[in-house]
C-alpha positions as CSV (number, residue, x, y, z in Angstrom):
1,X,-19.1,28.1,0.2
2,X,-17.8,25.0,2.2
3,X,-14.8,23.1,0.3
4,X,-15.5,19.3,-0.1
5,X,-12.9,17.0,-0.2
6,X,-14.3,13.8,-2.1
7,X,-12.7,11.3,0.1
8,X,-13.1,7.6,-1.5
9,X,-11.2,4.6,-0.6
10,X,-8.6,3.1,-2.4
11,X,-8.2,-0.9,-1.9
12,X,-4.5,-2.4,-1.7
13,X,-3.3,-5.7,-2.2
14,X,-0.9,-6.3,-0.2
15,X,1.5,-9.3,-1.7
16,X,4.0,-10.0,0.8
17,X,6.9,-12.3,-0.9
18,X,4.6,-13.6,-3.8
19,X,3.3,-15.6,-1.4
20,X,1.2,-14.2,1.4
21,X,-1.9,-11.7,0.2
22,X,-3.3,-9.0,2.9
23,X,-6.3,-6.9,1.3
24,X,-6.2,-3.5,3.5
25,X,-8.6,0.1,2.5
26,X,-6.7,3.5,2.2
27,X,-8.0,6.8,1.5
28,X,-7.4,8.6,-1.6
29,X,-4.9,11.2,0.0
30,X,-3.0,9.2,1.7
31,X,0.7,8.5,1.0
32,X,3.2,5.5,0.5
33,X,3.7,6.2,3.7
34,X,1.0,5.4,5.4
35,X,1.1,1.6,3.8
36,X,5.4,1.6,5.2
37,X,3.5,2.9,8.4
38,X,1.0,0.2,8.3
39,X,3.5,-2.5,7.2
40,X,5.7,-1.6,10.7
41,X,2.8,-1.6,12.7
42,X,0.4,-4.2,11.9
43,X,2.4,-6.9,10.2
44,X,6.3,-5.8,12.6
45,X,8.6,-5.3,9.4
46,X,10.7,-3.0,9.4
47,X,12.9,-3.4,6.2
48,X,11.3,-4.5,3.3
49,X,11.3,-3.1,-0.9
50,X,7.8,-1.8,-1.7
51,X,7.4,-2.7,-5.9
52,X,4.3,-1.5,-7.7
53,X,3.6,-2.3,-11.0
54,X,7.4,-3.7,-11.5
55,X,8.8,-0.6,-10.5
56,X,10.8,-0.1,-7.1
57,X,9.8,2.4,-5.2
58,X,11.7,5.2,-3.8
59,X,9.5,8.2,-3.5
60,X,7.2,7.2,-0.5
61,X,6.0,11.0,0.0
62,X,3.5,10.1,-3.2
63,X,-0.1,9.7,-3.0
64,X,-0.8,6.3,-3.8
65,X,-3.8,7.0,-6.2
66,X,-0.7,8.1,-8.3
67,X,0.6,4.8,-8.7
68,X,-2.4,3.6,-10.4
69,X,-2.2,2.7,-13.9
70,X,-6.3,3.4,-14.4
71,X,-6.9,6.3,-12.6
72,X,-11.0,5.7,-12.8
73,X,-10.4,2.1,-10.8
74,X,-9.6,2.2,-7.0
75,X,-7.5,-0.5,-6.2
76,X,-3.8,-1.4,-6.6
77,X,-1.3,-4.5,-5.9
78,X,1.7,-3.6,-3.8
79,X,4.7,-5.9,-3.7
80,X,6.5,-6.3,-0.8
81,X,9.6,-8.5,-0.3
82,X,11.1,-8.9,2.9
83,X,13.8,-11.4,4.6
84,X,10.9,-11.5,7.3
85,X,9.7,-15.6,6.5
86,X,6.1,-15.6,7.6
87,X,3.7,-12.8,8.4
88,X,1.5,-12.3,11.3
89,X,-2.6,-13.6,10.9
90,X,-5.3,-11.5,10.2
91,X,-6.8,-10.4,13.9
């Protein structure tokens, strides 16, 4: 029998500063960090505090799925404060 991973996606919000609002599509394995990764790469910060839910996170080896307060929904808000005062445009 063939194993089937059930691979759905998992919407972020992506708040940067309470003021600028990225939407962006993970996958349900994916970690923390894979949204740092993404953070680096597409939007070029580097240092930044990653809050979900009014909790700082420290443990970016987690899935994010587990950091959902409803497990049965598939999107989540992530907080991210930077000194960085703008952040790059949507391509």
């Amino acid at each position: 029998m063939h194993n089937c991973i059930k691979v759905t996606p998992i919407y972020v919000v992506l708040i940067f500063n309470n003021r600028y609002v990225r939407w962006e599509i993970f996958k349900n394995y994916q970690t923390l960090i894979d949204v740092l990764d993404l953070i680096k790469i597409k939007y070029k910060i580097i240092n930044c505090v990653v809050e979900i839910y009014g909790e700082i996170i420290t443990n970016y080896y987690s899935k994010i799925k587990s950091h959902m307060l409803e497990k049965s929904k598939n999107g989540l808000d992530i907080h991210i404060y930077t000194e960085n005062t703008t952040i790059p445009k949507e391509n």
